[in-house]
N, CA, C and O atoms as a GROMACS GRO file, in nm:
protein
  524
    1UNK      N    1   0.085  -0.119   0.000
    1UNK     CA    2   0.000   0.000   0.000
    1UNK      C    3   0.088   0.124   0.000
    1UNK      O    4   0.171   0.153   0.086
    2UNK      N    5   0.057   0.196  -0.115
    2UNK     CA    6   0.160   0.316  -0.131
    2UNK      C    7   0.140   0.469  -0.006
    2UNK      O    8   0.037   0.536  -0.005
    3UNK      N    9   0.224   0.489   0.058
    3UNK     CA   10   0.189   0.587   0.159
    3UNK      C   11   0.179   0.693   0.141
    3UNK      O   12   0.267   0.756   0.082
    4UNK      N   13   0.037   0.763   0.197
    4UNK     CA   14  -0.014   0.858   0.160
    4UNK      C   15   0.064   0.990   0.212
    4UNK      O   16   0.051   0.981   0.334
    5UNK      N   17   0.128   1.092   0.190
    5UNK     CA   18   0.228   1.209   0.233
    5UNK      C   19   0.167   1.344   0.226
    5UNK      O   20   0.110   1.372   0.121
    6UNK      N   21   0.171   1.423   0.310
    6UNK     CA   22   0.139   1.513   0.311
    6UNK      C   23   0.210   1.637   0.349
    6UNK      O   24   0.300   1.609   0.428
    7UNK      N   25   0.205   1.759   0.324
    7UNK     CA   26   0.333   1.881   0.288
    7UNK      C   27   0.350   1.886   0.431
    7UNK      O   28   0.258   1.931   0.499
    8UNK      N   29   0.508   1.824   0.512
    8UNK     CA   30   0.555   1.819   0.653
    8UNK      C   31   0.566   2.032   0.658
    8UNK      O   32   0.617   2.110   0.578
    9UNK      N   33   0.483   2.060   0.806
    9UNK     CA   34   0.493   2.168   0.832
    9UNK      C   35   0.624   2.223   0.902
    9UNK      O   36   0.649   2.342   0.922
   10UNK      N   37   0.713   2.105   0.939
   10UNK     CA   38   0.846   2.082   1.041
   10UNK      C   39   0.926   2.025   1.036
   10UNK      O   40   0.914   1.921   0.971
   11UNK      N   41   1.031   2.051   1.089
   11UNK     CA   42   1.139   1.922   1.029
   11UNK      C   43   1.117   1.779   1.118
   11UNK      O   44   1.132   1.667   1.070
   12UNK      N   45   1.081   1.806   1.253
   12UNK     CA   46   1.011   1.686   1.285
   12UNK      C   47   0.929   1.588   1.206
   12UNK      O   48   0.961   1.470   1.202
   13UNK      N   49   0.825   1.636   1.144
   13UNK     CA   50   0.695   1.597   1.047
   13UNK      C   51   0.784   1.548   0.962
   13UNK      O   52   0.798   1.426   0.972
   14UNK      N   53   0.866   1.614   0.858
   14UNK     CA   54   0.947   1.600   0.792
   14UNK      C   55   1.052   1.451   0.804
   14UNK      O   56   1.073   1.355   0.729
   15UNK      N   57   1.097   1.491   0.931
   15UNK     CA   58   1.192   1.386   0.959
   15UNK      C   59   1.112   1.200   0.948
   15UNK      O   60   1.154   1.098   0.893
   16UNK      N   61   0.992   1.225   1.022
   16UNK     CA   62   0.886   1.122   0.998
   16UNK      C   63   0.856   1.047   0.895
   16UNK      O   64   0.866   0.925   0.876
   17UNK      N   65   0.812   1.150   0.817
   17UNK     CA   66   0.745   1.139   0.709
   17UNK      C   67   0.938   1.064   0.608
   17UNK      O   68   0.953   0.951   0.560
   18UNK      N   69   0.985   1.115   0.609
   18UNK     CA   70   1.109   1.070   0.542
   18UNK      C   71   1.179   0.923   0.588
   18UNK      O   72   1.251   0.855   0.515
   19UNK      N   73   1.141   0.893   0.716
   19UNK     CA   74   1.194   0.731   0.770
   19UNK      C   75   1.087   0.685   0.741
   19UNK      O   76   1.100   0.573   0.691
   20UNK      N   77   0.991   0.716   0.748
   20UNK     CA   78   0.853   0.624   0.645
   20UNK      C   79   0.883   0.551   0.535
   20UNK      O   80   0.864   0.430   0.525
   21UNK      N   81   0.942   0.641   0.430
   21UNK     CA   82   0.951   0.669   0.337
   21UNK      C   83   1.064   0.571   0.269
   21UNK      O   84   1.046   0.496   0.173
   22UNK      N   85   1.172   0.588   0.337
   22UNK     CA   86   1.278   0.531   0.332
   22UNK      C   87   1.298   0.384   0.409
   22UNK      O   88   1.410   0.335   0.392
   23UNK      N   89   1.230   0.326   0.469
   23UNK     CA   90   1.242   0.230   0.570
   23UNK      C   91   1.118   0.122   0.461
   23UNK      O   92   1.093   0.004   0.484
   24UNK      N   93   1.072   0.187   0.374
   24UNK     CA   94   0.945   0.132   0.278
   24UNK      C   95   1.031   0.110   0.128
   24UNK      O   96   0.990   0.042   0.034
   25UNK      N   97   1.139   0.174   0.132
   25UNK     CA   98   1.215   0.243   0.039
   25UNK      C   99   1.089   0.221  -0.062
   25UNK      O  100   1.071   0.127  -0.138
   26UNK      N  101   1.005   0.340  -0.040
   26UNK     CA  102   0.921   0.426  -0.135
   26UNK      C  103   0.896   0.538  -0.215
   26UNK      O  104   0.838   0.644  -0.192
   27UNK      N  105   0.964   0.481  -0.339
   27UNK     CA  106   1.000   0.586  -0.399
   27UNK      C  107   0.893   0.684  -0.469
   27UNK      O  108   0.915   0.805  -0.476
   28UNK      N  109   0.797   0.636  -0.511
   28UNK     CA  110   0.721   0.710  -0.534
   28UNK      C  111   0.568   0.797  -0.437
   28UNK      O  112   0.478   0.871  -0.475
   29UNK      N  113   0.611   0.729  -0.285
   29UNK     CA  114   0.616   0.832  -0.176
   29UNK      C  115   0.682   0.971  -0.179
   29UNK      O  116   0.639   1.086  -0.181
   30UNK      N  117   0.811   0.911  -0.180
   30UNK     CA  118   0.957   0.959  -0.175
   30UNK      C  119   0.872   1.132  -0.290
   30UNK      O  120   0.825   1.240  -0.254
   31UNK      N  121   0.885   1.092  -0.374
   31UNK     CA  122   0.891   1.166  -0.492
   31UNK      C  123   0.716   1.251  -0.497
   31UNK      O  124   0.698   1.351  -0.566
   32UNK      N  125   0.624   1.200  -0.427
   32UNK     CA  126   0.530   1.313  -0.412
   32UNK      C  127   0.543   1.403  -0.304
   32UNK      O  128   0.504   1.520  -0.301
   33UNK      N  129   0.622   1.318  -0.181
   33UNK     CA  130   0.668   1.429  -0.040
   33UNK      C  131   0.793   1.580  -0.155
   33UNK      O  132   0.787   1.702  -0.155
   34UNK      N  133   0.863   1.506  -0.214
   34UNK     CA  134   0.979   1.601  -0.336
   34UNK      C  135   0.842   1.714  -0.388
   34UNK      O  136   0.827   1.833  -0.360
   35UNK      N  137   0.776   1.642  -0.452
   35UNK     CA  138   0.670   1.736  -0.536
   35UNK      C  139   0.571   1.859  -0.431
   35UNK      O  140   0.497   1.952  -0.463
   36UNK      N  141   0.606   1.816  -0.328
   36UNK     CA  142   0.483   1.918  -0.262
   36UNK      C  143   0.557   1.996  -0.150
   36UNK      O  144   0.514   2.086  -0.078
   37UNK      N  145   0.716   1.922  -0.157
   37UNK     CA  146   0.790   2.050  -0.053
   37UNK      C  147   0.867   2.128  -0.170
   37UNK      O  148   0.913   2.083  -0.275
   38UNK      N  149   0.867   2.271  -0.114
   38UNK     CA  150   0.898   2.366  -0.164
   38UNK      C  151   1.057   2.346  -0.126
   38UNK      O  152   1.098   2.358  -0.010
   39UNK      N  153   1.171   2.304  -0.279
   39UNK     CA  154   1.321   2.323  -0.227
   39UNK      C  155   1.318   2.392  -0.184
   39UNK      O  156   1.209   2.366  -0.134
   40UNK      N  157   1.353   2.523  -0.125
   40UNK     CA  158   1.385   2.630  -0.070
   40UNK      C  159   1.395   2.577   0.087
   40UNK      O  160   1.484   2.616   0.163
   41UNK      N  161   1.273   2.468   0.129
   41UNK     CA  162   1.256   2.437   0.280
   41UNK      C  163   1.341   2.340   0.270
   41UNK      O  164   1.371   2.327   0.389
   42UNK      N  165   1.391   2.277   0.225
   42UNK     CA  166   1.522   2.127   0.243
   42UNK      C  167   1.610   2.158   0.340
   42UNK      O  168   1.628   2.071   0.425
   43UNK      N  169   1.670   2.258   0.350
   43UNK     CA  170   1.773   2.238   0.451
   43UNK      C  171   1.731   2.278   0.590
   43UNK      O  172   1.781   2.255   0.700
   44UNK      N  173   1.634   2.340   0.555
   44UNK     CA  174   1.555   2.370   0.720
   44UNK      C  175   1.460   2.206   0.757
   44UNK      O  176   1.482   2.128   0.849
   45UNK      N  177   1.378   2.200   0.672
   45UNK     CA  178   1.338   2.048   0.707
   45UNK      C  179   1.400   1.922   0.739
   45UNK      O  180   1.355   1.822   0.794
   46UNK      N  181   1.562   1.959   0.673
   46UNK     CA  182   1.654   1.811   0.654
   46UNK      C  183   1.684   1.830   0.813
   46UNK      O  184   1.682   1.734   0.890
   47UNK      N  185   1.714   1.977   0.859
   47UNK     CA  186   1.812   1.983   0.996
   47UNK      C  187   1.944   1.912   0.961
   47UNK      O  188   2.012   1.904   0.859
   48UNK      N  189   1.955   1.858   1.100
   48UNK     CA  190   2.114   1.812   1.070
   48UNK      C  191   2.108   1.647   1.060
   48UNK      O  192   2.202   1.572   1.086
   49UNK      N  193   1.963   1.603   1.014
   49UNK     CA  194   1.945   1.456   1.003
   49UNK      C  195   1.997   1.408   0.853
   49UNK      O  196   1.965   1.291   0.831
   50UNK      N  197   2.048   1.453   0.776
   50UNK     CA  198   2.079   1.427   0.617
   50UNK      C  199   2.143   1.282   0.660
   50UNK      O  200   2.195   1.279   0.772
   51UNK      N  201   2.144   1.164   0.584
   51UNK     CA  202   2.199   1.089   0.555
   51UNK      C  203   2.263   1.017   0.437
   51UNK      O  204   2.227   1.076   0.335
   52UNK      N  205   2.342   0.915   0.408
   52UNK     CA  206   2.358   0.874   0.237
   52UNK      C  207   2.212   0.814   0.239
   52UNK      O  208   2.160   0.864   0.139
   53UNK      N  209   2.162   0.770   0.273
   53UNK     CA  210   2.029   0.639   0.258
   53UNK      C  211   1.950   0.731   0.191
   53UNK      O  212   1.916   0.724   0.073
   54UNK      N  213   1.914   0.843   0.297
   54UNK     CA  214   1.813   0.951   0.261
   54UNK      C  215   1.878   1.002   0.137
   54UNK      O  216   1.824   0.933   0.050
   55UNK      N  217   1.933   1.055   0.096
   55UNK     CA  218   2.011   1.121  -0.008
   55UNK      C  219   1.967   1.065  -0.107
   55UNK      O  220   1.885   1.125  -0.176
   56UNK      N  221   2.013   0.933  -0.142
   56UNK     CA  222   1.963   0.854  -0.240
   56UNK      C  223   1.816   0.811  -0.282
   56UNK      O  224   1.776   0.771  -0.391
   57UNK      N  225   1.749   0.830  -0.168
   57UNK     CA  226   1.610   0.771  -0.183
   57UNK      C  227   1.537   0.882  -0.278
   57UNK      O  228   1.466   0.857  -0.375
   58UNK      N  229   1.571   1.008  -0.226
   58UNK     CA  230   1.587   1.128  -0.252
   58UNK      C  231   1.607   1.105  -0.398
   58UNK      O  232   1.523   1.052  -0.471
   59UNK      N  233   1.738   1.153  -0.441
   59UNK     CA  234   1.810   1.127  -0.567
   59UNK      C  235   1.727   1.045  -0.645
   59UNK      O  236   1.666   1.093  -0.741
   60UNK      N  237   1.715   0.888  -0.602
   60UNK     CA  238   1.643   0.830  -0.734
   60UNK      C  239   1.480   0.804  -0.727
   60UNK      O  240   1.440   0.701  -0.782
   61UNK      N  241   1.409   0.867  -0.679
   61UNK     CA  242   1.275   0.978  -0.636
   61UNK      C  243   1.272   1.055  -0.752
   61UNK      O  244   1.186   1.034  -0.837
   62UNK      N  245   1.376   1.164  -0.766
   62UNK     CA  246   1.407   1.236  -0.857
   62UNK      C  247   1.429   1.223  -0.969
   62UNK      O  248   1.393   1.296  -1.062
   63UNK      N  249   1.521   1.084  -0.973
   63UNK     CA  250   1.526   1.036  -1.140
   63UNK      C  251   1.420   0.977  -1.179
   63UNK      O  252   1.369   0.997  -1.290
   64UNK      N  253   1.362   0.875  -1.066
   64UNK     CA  254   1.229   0.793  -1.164
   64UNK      C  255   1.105   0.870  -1.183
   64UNK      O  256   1.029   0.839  -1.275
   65UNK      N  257   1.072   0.990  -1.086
   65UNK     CA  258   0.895   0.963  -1.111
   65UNK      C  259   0.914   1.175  -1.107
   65UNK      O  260   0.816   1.239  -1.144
   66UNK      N  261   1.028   1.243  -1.065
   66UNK     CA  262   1.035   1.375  -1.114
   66UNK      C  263   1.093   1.468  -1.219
   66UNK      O  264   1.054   1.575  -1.265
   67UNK      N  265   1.229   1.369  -1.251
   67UNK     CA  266   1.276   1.471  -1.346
   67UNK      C  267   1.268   1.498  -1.483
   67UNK      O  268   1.328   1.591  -1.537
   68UNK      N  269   1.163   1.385  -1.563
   68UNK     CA  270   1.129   1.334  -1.700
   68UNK      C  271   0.967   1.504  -1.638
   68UNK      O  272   0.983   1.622  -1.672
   69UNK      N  273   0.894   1.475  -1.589
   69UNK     CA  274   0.792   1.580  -1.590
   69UNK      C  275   0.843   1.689  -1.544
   69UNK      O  276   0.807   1.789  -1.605
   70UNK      N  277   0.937   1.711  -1.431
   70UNK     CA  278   0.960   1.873  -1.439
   70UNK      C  279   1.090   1.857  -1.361
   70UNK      O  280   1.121   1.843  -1.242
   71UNK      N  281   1.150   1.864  -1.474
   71UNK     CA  282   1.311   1.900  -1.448
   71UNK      C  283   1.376   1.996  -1.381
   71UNK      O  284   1.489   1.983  -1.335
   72UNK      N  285   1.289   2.119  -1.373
   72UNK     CA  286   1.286   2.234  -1.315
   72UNK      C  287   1.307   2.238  -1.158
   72UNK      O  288   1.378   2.308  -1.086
   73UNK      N  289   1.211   2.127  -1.131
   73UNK     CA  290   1.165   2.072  -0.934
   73UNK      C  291   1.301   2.014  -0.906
   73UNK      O  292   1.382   2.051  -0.821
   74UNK      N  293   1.311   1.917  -0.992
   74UNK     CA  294   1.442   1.818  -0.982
   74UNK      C  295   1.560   1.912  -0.976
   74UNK      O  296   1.612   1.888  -0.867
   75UNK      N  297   1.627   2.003  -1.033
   75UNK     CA  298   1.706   2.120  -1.002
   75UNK      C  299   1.693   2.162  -0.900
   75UNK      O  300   1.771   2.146  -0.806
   76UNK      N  301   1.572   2.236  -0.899
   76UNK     CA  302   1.594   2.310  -0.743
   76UNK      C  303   1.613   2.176  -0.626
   76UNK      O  304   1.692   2.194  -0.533
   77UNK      N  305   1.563   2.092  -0.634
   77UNK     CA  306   1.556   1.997  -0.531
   77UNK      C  307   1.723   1.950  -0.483
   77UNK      O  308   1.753   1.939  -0.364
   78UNK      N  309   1.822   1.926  -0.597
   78UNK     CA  310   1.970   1.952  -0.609
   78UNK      C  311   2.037   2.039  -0.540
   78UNK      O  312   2.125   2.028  -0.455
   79UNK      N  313   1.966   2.154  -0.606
   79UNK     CA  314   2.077   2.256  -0.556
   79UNK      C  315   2.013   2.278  -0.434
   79UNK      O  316   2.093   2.366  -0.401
   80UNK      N  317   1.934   2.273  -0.334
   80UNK     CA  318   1.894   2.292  -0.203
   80UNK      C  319   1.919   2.218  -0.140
   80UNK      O  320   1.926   2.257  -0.024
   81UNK      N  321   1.944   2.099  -0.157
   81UNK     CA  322   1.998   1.948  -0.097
   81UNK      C  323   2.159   1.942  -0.040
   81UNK      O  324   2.225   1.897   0.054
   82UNK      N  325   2.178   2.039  -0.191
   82UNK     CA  326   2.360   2.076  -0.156
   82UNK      C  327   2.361   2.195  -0.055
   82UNK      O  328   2.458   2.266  -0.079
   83UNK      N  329   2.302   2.232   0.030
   83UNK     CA  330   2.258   2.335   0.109
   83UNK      C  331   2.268   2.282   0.234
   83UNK      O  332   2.312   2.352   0.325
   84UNK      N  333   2.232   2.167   0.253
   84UNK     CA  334   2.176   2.109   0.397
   84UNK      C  335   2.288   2.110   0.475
   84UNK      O  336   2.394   2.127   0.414
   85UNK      N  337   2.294   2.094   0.615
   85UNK     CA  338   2.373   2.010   0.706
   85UNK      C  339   2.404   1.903   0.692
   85UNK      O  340   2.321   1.813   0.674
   86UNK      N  341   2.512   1.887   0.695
   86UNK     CA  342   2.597   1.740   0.699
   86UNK      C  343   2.612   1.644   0.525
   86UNK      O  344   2.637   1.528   0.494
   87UNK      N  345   2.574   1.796   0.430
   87UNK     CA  346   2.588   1.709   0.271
   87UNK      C  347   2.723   1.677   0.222
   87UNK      O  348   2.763   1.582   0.153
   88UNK      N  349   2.795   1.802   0.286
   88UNK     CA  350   2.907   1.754   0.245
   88UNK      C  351   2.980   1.634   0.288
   88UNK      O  352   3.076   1.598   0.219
   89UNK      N  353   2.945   1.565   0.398
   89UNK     CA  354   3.017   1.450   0.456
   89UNK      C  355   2.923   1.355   0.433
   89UNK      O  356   2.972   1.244   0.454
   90UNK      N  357   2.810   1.350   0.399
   90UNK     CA  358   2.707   1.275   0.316
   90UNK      C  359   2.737   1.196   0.148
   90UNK      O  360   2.720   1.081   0.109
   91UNK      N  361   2.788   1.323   0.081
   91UNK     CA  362   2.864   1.329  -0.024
   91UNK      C  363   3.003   1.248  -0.055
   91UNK      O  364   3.002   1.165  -0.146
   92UNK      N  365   3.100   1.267   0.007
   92UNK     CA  366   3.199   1.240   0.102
   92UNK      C  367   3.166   1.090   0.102
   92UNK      O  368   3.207   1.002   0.025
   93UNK      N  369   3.099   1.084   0.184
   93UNK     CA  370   3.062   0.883   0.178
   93UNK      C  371   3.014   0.823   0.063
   93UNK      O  372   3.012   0.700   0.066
   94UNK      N  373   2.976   0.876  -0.033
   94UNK     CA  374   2.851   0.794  -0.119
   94UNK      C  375   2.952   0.679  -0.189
   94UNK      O  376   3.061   0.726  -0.221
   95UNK      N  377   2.934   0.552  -0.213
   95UNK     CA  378   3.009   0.459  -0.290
   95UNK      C  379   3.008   0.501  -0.459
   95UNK      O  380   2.934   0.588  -0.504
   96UNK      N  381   3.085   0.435  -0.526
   96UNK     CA  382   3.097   0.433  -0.634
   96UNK      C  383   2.946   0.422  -0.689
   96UNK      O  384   2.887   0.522  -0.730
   97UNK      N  385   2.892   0.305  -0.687
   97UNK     CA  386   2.745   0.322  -0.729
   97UNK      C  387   2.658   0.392  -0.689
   97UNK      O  388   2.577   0.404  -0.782
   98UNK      N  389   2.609   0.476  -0.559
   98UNK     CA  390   2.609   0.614  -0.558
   98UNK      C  391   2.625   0.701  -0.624
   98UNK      O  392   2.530   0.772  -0.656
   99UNK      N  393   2.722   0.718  -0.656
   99UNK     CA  394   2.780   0.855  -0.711
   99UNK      C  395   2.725   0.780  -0.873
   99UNK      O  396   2.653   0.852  -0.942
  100UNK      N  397   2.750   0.680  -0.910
  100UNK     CA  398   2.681   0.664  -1.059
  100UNK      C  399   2.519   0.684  -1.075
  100UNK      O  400   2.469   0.715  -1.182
  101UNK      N  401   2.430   0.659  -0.938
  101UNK     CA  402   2.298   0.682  -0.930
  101UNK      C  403   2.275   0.860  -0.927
  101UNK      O  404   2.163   0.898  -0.959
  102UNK      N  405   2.353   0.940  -0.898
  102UNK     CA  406   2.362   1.062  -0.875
  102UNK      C  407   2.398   1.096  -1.051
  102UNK      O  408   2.321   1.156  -1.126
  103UNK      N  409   2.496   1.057  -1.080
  103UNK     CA  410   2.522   1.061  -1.238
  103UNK      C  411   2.421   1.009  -1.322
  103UNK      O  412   2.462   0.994  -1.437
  104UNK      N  413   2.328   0.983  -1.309
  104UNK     CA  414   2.230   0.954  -1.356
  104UNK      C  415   2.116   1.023  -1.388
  104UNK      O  416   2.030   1.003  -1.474
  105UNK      N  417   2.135   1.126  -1.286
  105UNK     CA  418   1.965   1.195  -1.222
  105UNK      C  419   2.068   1.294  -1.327
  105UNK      O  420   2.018   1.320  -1.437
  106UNK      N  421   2.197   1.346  -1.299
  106UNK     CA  422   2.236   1.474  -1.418
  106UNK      C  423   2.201   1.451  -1.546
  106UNK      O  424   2.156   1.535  -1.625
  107UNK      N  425   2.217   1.358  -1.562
  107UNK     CA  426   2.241   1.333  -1.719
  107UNK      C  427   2.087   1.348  -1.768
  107UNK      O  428   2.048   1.385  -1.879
  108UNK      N  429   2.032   1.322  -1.690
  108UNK     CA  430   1.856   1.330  -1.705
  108UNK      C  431   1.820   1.442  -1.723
  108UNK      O  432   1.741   1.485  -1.807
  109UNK      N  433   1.887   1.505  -1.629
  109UNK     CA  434   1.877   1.690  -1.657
  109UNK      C  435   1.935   1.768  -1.718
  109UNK      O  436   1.898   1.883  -1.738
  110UNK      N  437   2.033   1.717  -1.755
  110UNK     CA  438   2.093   1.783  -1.910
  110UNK      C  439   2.059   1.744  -2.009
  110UNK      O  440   2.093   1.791  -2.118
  111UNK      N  441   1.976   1.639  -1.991
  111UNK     CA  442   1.874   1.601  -2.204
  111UNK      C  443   1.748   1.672  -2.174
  111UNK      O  444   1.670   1.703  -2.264
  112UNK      N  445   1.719   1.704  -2.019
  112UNK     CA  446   1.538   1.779  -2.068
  112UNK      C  447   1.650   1.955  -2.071
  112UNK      O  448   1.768   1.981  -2.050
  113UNK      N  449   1.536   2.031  -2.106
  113UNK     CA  450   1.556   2.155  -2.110
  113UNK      C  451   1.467   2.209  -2.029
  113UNK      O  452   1.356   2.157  -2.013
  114UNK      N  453   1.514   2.349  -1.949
  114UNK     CA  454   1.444   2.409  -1.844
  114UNK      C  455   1.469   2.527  -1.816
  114UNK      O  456   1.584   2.566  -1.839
  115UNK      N  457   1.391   2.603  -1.770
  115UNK     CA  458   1.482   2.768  -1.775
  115UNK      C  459   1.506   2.794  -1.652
  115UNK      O  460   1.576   2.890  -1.620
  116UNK      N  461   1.454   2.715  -1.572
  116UNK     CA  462   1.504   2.690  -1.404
  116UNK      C  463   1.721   2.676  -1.414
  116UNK      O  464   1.809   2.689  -1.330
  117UNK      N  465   1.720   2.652  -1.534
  117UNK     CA  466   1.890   2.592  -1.489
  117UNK      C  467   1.941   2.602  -1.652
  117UNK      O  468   1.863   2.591  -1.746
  118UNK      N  469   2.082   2.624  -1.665
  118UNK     CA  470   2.129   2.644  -1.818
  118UNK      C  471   2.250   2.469  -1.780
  118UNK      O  472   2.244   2.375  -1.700
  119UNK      N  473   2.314   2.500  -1.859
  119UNK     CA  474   2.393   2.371  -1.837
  119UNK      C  475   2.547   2.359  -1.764
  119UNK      O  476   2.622   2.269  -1.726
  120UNK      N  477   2.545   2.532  -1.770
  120UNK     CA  478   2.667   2.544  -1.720
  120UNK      C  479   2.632   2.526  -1.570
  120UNK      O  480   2.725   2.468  -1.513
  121UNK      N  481   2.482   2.572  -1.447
  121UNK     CA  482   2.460   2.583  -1.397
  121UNK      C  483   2.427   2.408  -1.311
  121UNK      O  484   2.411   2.377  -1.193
  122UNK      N  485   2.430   2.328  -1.441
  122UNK     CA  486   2.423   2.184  -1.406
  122UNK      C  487   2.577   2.112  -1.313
  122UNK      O  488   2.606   2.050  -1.211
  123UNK      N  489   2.648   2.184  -1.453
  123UNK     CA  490   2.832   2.147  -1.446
  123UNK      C  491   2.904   2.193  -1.361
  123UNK      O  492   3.018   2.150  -1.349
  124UNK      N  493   2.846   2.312  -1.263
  124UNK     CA  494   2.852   2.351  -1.120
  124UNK      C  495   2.815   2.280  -1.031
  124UNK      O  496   2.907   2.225  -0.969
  125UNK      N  497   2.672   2.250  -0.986
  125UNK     CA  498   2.607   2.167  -0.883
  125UNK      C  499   2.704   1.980  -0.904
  125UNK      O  500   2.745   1.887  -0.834
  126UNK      N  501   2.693   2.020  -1.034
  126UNK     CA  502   2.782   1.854  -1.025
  126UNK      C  503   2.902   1.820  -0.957
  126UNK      O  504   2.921   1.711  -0.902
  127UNK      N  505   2.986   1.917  -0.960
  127UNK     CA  506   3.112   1.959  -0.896
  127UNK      C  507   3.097   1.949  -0.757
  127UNK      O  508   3.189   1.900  -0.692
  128UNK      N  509   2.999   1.986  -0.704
  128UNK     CA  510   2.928   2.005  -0.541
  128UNK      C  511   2.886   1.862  -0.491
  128UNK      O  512   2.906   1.793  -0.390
  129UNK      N  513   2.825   1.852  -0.596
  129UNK     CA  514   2.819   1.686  -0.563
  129UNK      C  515   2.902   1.543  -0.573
  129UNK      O  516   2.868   1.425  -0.565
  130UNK      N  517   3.037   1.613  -0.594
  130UNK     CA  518   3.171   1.529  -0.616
  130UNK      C  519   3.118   1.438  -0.742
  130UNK      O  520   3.107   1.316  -0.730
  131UNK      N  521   3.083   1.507  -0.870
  131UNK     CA  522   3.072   1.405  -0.991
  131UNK      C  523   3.130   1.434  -1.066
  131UNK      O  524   3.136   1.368  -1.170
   0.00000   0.00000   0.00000
């Protein structure tokens, strides 16, 4: 039964709603909680709970069921992610296949087009994300 998500008002709610999520590894949970939080709130919602698990669930959320319809979300969702507490040592850990699941979600976003992001603006965040 796919779990029903609703826009976390807190990073508590947030935090919840995300071990739900991830403990189901539900991605297309995953990816309507993505669709209805505003990036801008990620690093206030993440707090200092960021993990690789979360990261990824995150990440391929993004590749399967957001970034083919709006590539735009999937950007901002990136570059606010690289914002959080504890990404850089999040980052830092990710394994080789990691970092190829992360190379994945780019490459997705450099074949759609979007005016949210140019490509040079891709070839930056990628850098941030050790790719």
């Amino acid at each position: 039964e796919k779990l029903r998500v609703s826009e976390p008002s807190n990073a508590y709610d947030f935090g919840q709603i995300t071990n739900a999520v991830n403990a189901n590894k539900d991605k297309a949970a995953c990816a309507d909680l993505l669709t209805i939080t505003d990036p801008k709130k990620m690093p206030v919602l993440l707090s200092n709970k960021l993990e690789g698990e979360i990261l990824l669930i995150f990440i391929q959320s993004l590749e399967h069921y957001v970034a083919r319809k709006d590539p735009g979300l999937a950007y901002q969702h990136l570059f606010y992610l690289s914002k959080a507490e504890r990404f850089k040592v999040v980052v830092a850990l990710l394994s080789k296949n990691e970092k190829e699941e992360v190379q994945k979600l780019f490459d997705l976003l450099s074949e759609s087009r979007s005016d949210q992001y140019s490509l040079e603006d891709l070839e930056s965040l990628k850098k941030v994300y050790e790719i």
